[in-house]
PDB file of N, CA, C and O in Angstrom:
ATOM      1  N   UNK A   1      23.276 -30.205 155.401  1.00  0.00           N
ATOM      2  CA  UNK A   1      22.603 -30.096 154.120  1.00  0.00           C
ATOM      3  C   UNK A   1      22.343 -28.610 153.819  1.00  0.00           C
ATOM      4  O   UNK A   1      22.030 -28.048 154.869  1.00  0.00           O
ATOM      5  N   UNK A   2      22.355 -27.884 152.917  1.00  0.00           N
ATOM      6  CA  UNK A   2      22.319 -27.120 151.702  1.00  0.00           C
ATOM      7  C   UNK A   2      21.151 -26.338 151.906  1.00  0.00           C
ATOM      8  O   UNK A   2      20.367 -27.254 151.657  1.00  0.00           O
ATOM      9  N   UNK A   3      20.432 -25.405 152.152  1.00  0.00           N
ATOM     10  CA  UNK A   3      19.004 -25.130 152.135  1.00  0.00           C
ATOM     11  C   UNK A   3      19.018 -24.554 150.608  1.00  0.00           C
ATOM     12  O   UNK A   3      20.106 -24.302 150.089  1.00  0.00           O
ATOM     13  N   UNK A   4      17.977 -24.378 149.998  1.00  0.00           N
ATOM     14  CA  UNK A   4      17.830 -24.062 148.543  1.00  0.00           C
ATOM     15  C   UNK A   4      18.084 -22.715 148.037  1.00  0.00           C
ATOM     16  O   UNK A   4      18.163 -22.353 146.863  1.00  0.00           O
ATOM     17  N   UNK A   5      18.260 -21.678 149.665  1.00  0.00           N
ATOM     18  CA  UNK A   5      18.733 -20.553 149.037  1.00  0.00           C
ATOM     19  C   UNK A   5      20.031 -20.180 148.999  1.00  0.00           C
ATOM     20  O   UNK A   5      20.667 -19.363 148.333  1.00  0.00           O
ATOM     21  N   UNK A   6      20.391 -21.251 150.188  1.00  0.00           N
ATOM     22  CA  UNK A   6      22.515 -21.149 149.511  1.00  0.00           C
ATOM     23  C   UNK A   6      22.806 -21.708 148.603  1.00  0.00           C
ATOM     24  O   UNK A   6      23.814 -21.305 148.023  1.00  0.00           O
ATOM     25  N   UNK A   7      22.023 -22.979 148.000  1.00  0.00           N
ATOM     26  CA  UNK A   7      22.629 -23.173 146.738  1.00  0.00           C
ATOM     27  C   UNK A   7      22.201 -22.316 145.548  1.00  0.00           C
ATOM     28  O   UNK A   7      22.881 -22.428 144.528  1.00  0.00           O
ATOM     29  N   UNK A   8      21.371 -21.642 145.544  1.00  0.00           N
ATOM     30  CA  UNK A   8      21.213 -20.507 144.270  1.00  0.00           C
ATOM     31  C   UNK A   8      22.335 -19.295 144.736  1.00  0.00           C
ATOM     32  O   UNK A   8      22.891 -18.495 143.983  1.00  0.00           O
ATOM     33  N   UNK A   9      22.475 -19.409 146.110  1.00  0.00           N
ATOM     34  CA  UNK A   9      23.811 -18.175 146.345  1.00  0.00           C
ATOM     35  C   UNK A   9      24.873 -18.885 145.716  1.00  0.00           C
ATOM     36  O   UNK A   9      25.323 -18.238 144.770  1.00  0.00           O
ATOM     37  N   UNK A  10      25.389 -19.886 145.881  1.00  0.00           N
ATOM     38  CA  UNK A  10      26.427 -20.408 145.470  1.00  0.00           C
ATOM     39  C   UNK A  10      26.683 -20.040 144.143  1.00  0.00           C
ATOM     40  O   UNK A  10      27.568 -19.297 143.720  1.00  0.00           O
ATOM     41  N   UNK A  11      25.419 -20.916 143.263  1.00  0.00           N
ATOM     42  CA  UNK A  11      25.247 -20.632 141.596  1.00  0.00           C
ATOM     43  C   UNK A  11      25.329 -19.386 141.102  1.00  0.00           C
ATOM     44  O   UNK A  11      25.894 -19.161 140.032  1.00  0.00           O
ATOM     45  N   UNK A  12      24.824 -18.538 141.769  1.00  0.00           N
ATOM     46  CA  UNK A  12      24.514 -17.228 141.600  1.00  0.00           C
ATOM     47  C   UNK A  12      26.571 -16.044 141.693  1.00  0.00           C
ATOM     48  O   UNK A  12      27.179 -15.213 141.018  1.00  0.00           O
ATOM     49  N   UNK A  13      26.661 -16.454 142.373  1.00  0.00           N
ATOM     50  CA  UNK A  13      28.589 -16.153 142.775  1.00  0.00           C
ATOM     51  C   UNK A  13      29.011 -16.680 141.471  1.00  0.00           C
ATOM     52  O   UNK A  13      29.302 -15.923 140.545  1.00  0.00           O
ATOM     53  N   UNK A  14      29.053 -18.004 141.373  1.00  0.00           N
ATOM     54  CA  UNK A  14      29.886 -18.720 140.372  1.00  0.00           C
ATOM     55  C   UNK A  14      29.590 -17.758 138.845  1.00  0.00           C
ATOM     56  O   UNK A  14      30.369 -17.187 138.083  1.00  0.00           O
ATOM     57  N   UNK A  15      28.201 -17.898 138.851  1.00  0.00           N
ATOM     58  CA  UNK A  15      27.922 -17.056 137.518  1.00  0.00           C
ATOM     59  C   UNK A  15      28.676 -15.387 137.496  1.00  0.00           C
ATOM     60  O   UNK A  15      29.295 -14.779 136.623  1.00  0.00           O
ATOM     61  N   UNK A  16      28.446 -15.191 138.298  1.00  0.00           N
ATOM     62  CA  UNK A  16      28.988 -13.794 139.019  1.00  0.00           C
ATOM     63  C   UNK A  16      30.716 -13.162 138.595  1.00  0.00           C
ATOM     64  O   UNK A  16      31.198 -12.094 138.218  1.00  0.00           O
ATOM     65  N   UNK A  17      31.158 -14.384 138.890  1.00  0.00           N
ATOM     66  CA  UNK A  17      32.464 -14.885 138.972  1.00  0.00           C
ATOM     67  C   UNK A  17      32.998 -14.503 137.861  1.00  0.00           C
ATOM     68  O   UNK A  17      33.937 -13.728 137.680  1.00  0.00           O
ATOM     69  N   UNK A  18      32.074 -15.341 136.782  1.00  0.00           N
ATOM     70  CA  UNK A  18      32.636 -15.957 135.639  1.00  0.00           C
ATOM     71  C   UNK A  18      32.114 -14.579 134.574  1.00  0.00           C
ATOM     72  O   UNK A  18      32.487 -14.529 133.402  1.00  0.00           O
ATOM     73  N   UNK A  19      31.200 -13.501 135.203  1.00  0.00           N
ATOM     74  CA  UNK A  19      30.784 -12.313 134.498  1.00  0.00           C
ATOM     75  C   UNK A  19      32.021 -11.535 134.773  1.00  0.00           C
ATOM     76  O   UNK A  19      32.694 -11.205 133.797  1.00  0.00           O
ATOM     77  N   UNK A  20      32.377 -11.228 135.851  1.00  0.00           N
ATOM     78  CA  UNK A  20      33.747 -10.403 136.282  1.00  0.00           C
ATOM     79  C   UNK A  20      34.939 -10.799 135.743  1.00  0.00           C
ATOM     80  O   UNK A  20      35.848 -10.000 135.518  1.00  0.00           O
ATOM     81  N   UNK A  21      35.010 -12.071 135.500  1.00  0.00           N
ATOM     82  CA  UNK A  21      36.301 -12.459 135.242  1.00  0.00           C
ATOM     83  C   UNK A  21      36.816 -12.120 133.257  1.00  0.00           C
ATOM     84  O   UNK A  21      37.882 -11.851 132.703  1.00  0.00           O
ATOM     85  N   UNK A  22      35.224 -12.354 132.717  1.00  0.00           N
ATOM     86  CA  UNK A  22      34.900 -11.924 131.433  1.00  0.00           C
ATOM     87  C   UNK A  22      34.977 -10.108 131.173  1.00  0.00           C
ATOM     88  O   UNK A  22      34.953  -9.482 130.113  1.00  0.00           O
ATOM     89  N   UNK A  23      35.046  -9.769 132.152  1.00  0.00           N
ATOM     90  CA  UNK A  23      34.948  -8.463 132.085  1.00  0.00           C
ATOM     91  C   UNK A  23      36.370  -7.873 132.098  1.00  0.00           C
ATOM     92  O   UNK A  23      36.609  -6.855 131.450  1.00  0.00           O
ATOM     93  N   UNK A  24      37.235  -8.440 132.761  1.00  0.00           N
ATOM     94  CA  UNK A  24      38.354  -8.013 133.737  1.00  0.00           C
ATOM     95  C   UNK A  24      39.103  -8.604 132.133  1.00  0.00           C
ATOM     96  O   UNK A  24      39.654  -7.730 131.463  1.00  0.00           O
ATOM     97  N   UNK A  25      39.101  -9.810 131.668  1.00  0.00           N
ATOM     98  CA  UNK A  25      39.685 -10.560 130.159  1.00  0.00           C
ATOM     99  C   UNK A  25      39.563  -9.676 128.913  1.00  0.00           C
ATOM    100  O   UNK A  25      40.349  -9.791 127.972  1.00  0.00           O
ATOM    101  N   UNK A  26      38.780  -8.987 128.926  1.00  0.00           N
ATOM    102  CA  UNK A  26      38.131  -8.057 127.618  1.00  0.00           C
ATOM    103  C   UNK A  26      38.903  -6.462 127.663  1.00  0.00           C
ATOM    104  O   UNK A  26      39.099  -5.755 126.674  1.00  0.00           O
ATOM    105  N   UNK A  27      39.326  -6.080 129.312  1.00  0.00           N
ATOM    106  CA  UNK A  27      40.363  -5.123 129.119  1.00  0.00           C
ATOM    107  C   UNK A  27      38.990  -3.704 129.249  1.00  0.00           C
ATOM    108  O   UNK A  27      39.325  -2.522 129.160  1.00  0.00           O
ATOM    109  N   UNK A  28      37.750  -4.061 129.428  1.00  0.00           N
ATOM    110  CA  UNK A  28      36.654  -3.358 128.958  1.00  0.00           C
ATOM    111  C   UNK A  28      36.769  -2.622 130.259  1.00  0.00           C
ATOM    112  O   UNK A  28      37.557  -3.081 131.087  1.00  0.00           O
ATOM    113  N   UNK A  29      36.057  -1.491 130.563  1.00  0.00           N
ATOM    114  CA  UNK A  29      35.618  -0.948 131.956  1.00  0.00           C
ATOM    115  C   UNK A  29      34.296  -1.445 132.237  1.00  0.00           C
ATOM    116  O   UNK A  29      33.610  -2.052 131.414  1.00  0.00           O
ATOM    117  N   UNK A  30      33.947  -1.169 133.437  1.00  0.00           N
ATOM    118  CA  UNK A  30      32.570  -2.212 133.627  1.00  0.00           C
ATOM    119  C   UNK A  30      31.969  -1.721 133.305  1.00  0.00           C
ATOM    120  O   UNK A  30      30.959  -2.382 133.062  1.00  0.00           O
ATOM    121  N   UNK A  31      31.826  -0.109 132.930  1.00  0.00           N
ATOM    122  CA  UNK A  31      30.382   0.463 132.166  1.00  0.00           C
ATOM    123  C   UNK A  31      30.173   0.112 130.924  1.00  0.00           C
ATOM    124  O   UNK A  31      29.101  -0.060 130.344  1.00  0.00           O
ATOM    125  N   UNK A  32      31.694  -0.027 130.382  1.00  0.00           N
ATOM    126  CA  UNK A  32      31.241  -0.284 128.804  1.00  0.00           C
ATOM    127  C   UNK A  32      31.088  -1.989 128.647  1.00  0.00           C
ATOM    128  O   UNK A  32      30.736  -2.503 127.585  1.00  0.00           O
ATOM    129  N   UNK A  33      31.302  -2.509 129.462  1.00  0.00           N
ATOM    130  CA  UNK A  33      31.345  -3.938 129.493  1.00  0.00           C
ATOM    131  C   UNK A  33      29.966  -4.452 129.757  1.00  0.00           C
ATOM    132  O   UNK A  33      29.462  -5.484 129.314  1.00  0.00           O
ATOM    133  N   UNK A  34      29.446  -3.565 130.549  1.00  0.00           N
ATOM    134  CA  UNK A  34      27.927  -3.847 131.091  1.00  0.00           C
ATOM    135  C   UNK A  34      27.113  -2.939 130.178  1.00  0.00           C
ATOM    136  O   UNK A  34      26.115  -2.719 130.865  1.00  0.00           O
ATOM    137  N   UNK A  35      26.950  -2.257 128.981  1.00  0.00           N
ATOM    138  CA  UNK A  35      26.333  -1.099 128.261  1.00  0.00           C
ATOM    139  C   UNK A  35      26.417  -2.523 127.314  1.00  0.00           C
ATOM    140  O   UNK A  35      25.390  -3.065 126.907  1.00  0.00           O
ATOM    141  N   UNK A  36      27.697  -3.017 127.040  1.00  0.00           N
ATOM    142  CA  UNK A  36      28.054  -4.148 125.629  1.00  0.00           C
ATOM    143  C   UNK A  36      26.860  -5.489 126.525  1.00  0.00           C
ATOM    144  O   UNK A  36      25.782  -5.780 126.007  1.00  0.00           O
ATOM    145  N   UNK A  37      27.138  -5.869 127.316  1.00  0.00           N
ATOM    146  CA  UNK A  37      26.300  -6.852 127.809  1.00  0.00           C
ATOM    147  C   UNK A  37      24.880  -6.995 128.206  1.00  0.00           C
ATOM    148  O   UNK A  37      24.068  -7.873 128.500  1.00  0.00           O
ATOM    149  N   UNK A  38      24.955  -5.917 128.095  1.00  0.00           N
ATOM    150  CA  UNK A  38      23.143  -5.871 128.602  1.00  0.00           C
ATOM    151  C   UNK A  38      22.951  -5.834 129.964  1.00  0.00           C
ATOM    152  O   UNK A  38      21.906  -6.380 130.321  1.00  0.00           O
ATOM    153  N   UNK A  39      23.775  -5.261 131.024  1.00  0.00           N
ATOM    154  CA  UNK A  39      23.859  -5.897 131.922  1.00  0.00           C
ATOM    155  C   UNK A  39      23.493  -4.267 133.093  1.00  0.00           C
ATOM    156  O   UNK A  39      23.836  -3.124 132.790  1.00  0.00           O
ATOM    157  N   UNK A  40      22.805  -4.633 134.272  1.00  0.00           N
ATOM    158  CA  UNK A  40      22.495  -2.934 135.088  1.00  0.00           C
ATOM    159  C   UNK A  40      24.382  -3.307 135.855  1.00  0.00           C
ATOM    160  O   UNK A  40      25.075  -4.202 136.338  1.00  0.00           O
ATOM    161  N   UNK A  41      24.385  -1.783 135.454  1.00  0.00           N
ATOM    162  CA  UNK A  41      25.830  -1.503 136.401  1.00  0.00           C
ATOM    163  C   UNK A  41      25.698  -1.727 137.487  1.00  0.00           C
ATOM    164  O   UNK A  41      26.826  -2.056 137.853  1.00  0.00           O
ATOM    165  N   UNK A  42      24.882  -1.792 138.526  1.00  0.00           N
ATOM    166  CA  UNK A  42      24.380  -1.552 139.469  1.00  0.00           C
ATOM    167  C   UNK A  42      24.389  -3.545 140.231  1.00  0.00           C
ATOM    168  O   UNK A  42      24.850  -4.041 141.259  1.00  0.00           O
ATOM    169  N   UNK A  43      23.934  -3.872 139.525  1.00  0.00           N
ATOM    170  CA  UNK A  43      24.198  -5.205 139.726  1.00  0.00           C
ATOM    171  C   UNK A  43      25.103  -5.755 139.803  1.00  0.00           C
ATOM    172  O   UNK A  43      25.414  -6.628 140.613  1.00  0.00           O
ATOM    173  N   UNK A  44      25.934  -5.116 138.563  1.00  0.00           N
ATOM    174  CA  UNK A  44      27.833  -5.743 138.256  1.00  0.00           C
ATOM    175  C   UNK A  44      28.262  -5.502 139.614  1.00  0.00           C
ATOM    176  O   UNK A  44      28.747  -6.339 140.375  1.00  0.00           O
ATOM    177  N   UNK A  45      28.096  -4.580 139.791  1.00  0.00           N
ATOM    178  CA  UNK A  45      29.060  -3.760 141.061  1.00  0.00           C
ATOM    179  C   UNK A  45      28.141  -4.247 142.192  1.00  0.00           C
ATOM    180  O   UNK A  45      29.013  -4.400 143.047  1.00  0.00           O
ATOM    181  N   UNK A  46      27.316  -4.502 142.632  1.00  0.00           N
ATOM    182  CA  UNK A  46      27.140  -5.392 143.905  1.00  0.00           C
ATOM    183  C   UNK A  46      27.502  -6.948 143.895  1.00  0.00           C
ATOM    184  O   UNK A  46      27.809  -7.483 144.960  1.00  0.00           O
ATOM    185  N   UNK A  47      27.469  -7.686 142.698  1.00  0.00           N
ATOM    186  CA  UNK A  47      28.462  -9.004 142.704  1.00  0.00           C
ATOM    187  C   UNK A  47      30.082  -8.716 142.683  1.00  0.00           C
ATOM    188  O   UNK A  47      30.870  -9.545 143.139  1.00  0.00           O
ATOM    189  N   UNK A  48      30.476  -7.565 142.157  1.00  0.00           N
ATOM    190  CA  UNK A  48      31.850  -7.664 142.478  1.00  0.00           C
ATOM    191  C   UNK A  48      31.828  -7.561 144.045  1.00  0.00           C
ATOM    192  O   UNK A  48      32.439  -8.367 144.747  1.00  0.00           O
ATOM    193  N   UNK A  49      31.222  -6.711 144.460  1.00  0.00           N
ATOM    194  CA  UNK A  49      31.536  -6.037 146.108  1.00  0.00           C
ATOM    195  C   UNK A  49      31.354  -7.487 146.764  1.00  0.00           C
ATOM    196  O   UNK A  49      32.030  -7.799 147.744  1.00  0.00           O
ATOM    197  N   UNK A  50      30.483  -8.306 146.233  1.00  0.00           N
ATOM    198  CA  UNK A  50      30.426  -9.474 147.001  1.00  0.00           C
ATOM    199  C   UNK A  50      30.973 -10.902 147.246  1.00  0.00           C
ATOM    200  O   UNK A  50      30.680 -11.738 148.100  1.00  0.00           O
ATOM    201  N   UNK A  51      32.184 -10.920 145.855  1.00  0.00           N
ATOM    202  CA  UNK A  51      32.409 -11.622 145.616  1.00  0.00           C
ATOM    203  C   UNK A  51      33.952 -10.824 146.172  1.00  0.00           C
ATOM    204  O   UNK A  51      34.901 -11.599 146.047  1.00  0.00           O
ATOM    205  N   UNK A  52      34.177 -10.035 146.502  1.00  0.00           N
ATOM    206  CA  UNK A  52      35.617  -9.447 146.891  1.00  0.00           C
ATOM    207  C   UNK A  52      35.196  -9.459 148.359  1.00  0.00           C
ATOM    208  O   UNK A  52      36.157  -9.675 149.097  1.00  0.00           O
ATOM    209  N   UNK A  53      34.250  -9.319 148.875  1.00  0.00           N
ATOM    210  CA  UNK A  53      33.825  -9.897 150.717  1.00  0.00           C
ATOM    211  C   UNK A  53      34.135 -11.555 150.685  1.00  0.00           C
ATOM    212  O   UNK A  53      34.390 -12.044 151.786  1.00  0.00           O
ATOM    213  N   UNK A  54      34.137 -12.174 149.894  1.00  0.00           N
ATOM    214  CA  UNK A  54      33.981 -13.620 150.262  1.00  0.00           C
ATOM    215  C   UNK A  54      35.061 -13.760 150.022  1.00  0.00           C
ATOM    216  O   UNK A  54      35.630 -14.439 150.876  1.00  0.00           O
ATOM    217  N   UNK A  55      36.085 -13.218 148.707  1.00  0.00           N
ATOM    218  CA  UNK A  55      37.248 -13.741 148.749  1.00  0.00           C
ATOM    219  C   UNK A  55      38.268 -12.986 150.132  1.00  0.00           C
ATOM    220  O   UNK A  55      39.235 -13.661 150.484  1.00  0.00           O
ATOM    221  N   UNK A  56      38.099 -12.025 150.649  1.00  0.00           N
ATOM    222  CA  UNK A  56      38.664 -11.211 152.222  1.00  0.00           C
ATOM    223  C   UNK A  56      38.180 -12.547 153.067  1.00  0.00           C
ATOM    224  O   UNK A  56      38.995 -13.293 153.611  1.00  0.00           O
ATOM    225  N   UNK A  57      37.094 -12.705 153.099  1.00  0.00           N
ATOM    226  CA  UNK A  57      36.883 -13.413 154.621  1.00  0.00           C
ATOM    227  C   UNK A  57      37.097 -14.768 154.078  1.00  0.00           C
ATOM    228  O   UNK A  57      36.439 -15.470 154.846  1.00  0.00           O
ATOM    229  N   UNK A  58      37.818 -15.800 152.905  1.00  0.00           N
ATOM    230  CA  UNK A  58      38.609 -16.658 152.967  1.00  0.00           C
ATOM    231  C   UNK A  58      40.164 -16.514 153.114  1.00  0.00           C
ATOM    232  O   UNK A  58      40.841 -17.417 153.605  1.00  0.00           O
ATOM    233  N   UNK A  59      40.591 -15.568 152.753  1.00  0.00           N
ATOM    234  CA  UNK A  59      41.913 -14.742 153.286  1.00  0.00           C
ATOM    235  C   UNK A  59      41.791 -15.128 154.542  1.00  0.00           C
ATOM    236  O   UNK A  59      42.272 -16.166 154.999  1.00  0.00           O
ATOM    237  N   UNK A  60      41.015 -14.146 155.274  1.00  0.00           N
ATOM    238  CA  UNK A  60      41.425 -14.007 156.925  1.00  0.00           C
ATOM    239  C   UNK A  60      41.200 -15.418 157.166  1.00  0.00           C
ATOM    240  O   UNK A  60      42.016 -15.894 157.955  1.00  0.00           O
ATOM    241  N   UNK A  61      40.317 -16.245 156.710  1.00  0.00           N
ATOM    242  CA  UNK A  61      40.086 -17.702 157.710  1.00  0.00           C
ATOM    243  C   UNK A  61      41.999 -18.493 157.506  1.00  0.00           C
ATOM    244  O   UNK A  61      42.665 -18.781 158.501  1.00  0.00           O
ATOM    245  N   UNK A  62      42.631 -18.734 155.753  1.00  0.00           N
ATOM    246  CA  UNK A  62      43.179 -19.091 155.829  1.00  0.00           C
ATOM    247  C   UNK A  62      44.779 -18.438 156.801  1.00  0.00           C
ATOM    248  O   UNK A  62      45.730 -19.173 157.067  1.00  0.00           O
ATOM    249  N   UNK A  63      44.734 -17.584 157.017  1.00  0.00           N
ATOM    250  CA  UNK A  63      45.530 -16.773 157.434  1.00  0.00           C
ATOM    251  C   UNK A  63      45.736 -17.461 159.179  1.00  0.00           C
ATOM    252  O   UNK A  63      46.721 -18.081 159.580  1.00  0.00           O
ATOM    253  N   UNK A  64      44.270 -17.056 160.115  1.00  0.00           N
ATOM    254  CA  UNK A  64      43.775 -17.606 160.865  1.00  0.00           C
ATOM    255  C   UNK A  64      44.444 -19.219 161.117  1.00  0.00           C
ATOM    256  O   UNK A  64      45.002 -19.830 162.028  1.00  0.00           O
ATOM    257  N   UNK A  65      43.992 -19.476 159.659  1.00  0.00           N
ATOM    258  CA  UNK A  65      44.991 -21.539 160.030  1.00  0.00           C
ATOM    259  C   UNK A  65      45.739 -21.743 160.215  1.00  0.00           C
ATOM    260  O   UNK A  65      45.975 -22.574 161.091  1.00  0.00           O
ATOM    261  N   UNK A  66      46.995 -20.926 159.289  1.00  0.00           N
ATOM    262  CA  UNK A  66      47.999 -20.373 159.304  1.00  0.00           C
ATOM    263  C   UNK A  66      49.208 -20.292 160.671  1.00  0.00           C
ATOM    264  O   UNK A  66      50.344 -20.690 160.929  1.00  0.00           O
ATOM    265  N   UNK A  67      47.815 -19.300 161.449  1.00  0.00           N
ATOM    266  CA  UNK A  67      48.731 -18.390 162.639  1.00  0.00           C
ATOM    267  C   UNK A  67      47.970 -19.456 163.592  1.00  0.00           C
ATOM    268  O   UNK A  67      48.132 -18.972 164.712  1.00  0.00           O
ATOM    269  N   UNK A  68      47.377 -20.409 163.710  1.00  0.00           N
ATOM    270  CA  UNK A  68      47.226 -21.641 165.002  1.00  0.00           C
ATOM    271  C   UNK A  68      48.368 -22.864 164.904  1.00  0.00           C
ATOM    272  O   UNK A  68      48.580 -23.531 163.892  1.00  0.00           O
ATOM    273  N   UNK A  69      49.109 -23.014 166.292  1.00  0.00           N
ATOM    274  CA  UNK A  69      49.512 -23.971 166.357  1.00  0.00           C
ATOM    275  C   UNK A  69      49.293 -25.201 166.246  1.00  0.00           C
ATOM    276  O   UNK A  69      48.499 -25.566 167.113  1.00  0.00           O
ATOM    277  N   UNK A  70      49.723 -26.252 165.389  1.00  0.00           N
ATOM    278  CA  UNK A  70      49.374 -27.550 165.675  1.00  0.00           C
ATOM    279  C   UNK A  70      49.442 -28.004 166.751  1.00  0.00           C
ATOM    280  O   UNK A  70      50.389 -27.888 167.529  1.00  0.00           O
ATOM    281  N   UNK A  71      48.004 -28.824 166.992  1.00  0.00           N
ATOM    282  CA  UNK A  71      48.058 -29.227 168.413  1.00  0.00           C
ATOM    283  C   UNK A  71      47.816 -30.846 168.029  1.00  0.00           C
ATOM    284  O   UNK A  71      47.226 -31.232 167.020  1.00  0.00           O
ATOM    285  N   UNK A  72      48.336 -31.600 168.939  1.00  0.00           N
ATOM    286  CA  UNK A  72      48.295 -33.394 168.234  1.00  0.00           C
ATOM    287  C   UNK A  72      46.868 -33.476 169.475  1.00  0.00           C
ATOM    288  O   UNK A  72      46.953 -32.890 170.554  1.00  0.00           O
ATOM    289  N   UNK A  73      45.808 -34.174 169.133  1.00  0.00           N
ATOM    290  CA  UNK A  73      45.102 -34.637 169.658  1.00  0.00           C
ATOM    291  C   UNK A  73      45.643 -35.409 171.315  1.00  0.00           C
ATOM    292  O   UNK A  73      46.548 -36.239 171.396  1.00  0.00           O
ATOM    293  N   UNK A  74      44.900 -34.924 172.407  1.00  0.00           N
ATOM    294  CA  UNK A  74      45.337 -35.572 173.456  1.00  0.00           C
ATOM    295  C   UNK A  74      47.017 -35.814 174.516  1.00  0.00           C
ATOM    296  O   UNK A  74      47.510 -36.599 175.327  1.00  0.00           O
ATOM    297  N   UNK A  75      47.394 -34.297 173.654  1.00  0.00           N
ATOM    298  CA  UNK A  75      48.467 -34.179 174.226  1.00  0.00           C
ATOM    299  C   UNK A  75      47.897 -32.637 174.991  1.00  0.00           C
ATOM    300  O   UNK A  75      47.143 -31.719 174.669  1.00  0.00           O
ATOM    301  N   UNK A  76      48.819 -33.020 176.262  1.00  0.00           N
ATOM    302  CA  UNK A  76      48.698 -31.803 177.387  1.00  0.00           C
ATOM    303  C   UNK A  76      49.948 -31.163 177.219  1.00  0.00           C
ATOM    304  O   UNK A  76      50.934 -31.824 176.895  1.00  0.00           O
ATOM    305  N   UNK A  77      50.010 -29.843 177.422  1.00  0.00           N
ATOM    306  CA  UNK A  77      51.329 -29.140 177.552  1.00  0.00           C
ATOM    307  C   UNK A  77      51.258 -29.026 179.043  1.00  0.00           C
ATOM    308  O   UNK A  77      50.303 -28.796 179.785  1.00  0.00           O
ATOM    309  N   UNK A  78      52.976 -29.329 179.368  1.00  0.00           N
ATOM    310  CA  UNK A  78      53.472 -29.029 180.596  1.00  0.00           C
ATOM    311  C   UNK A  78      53.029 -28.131 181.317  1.00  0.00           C
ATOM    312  O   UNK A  78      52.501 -27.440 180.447  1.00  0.00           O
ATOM    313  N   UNK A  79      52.772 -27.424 182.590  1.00  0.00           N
ATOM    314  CA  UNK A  79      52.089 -26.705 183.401  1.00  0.00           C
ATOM    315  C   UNK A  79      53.753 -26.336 184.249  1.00  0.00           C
ATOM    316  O   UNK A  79      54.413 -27.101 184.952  1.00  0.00           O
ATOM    317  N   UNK A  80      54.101 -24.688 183.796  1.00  0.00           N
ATOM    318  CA  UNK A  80      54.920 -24.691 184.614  1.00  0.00           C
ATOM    319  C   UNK A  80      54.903 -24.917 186.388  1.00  0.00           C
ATOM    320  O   UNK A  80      53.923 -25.189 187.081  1.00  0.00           O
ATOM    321  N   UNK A  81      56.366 -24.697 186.840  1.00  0.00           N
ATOM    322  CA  UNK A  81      56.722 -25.283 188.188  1.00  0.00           C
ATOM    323  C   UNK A  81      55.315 -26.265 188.990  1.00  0.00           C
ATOM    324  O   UNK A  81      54.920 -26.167 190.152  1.00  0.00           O
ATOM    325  N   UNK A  82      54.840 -27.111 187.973  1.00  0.00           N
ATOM    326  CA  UNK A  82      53.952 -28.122 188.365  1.00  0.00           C
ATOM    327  C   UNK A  82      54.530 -29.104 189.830  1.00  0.00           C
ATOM    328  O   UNK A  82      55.745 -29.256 189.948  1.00  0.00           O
ATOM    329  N   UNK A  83      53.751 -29.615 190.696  1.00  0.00           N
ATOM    330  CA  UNK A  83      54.139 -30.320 191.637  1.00  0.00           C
ATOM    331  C   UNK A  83      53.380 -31.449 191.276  1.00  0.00           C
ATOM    332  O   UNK A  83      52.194 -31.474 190.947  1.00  0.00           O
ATOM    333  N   UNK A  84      54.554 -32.819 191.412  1.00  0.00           N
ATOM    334  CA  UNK A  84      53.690 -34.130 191.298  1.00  0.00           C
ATOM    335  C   UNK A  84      52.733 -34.124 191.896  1.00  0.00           C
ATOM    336  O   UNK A  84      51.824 -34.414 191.119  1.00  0.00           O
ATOM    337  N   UNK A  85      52.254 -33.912 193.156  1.00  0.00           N
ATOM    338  CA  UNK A  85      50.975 -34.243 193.503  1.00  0.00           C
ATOM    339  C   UNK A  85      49.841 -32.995 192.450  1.00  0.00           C
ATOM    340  O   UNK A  85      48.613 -33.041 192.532  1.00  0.00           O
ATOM    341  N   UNK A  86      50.460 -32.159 191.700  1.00  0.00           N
ATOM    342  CA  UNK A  86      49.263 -31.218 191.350  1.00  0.00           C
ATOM    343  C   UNK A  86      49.053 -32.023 190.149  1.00  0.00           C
ATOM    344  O   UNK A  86      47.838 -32.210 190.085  1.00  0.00           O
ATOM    345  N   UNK A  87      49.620 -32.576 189.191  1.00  0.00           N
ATOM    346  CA  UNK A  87      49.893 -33.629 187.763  1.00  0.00           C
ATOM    347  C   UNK A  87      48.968 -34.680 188.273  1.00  0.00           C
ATOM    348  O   UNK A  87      48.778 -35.705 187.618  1.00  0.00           O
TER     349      UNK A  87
END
C-alpha cells in the first residue's frame, strides 16, 4: 500500500510531466515559458531534473531485464564434470 506521500509524489510528477511536456510543445525556452506561466524557474528545473532521474533509473532497470537470462522456474543447470554420486 501507497503511503500518502508517494501518492502526492506520484501526482505531483504527473503534473510535472504534463508542465514540461507543455513547455517543450510551445517551442518556448523555460524562462520564457515559466515568466508566460507564472511559474519560479527554479521549480521548473528541479521537476525536470527529477523527472529525467526517474526516467534514467527506468532505463537502467529495463535494460537490467533485458541483460538477465531467462531462467524457467525449478530448473538446475548442469554442474560441470559432475559425478553421479555428487548429483
Amino acid at each position: 500500500m501507497k503511503s500518502v506521500n508517494q501518492v502526492k509524489r506520484q501526482e505531483s510528477l504527473k503534473k510535472w510531466l504534463e508542465i514540461i511536456k507543455d513547455q517543450r510543445a510551445n517551442g518556448l525556452s523555460a524562462l520564457a515559458y515559466c515568466k508566460r506561466e507564472g511559474i519560479v524557474n527554479t521549480t521548473f528545473y528541479y521537476w525536470q531534473n527529477q523527472i529525467q532521474k526517474l526516467l534514467i533509473q527506468q532505463h537502467e532497470q529495463q535494460e537490467k531485464a533485458k541483460a538477465l537470462p531467462a531462467v524457467k522456474p525449478g530448473f538446475k543447470k548442469p554442474v560441470a564434470n559432475a559425478k553421479k554420486a555428487d548429483v
